[in-house]
N, C-alpha and C positions, 0 to 999 in steps of 0.2 A: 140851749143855754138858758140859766133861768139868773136871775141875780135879787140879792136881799136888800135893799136900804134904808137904814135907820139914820132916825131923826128925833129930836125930843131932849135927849142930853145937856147937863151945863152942869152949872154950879149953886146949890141952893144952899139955907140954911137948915139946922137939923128942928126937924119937924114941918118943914116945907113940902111941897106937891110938883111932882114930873110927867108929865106923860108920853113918854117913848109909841111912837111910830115904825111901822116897817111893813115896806110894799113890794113884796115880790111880783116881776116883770118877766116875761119871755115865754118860752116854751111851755106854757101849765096847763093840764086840760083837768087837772084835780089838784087840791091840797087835802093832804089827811091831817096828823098833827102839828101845828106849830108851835111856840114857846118862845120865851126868853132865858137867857144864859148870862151870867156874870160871869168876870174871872177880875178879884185883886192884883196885885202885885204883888209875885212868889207864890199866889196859891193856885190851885186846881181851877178850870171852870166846873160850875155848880149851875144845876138848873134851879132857876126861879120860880119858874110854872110853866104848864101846857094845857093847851086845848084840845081835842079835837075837833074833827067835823062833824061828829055828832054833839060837840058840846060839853063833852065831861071835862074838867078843869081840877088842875093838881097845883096843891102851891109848897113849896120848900115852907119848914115848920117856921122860919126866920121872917116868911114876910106876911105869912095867914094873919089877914084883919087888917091889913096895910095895903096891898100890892091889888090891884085886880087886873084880869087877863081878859081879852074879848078879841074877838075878829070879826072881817066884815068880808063873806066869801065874796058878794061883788068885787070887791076892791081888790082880793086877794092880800089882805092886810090885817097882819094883827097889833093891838095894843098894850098897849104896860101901864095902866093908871097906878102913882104911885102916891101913897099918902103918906102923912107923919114919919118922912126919911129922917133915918139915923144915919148918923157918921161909917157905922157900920155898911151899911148900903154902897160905901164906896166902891167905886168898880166900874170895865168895859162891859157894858150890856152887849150881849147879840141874840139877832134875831135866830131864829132857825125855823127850816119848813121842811117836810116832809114833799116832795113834790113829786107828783104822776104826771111825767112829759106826755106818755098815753096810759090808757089802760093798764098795758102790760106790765111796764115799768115805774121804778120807785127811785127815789136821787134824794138824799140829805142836803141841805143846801145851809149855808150861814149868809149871814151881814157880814159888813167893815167890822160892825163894833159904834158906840157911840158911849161916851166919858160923863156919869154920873159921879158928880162930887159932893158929898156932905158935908158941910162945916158948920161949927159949933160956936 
C-alpha cells in the first residue's frame, strides 16, 4: 500500500506564492512520473504538470512561467512552487505518482487533495 500526502494549501492573495508538498510513503521501490492535478468546482480534474524520473517536465499552457514542478527521489516527494497565483488557480490540488511496488509492477496512486484559494 503506498499513500500521497499533500500539504502547502491556504488561502492567498492574487499574485501571491504557494508551495505544495507531497510525500509518498509505503510500498515504493520506484517512482516514474509524478505531477500535480487540480479540479474546480463543476469542472473536470486537469493536469497542471509532471515530471519524470528522468526529469522531462510538462506544464498546462495556464500555468507556464508561474508554476514550477521538481522532486526529490530521496524523499520520494514532489513539489508545486507556485508564483503570481490568479483567482483563476482556484482549486483541489492533488498529487499523483506513478508507483513501482516492485519491478514488475506499476499502481497510479493520488493524494487527499489540498485547497488553493485566490482572492483578489
Amino acid at each position: 500500500q503506498v499513500q500521497l500526502v499533500e500539504s502547502g494549501g491556504g488561502l492567498v492573495q492574487a499574485g501571491g506564492s504557494l508551495r505544495l508538498s507531497c510525500a509518498a510513503s509505503g510500498n515504493i521501490f520506484r517512482i516514474n512520473t509524478m505531477g500535480w492535478y487540480r479540479q474546480a468546482p463543476g469542472k473536470q480534474r486537469e493536469v497542471v504538470a509532471t515530471i519524470t524520473s528522468g526529469g522531462t517536465i510538462n506544464y498546462a499552457d495556464s500555468v507556464k512561467g508561474r508554476f514550477t514542478i521538481s522532486r526529490d527521489n530521496a524523499k520520494n516527494a514532489v513539489y508545486l512552487q507556485m508564483n503570481n497565483l490568479k483567482p483563476e488557480d482556484t482549486a483541489v490540488y492533488y498529487c499523483n505518482a506513478e508507483v513501482k511496488p516492485t519491478l514488475f509492477t506499476t499502481k497510479l496512486y493520488w493524494g487527499q487533495g489540498t485547497q488553493v484559494t485566490v482572492s483578489s
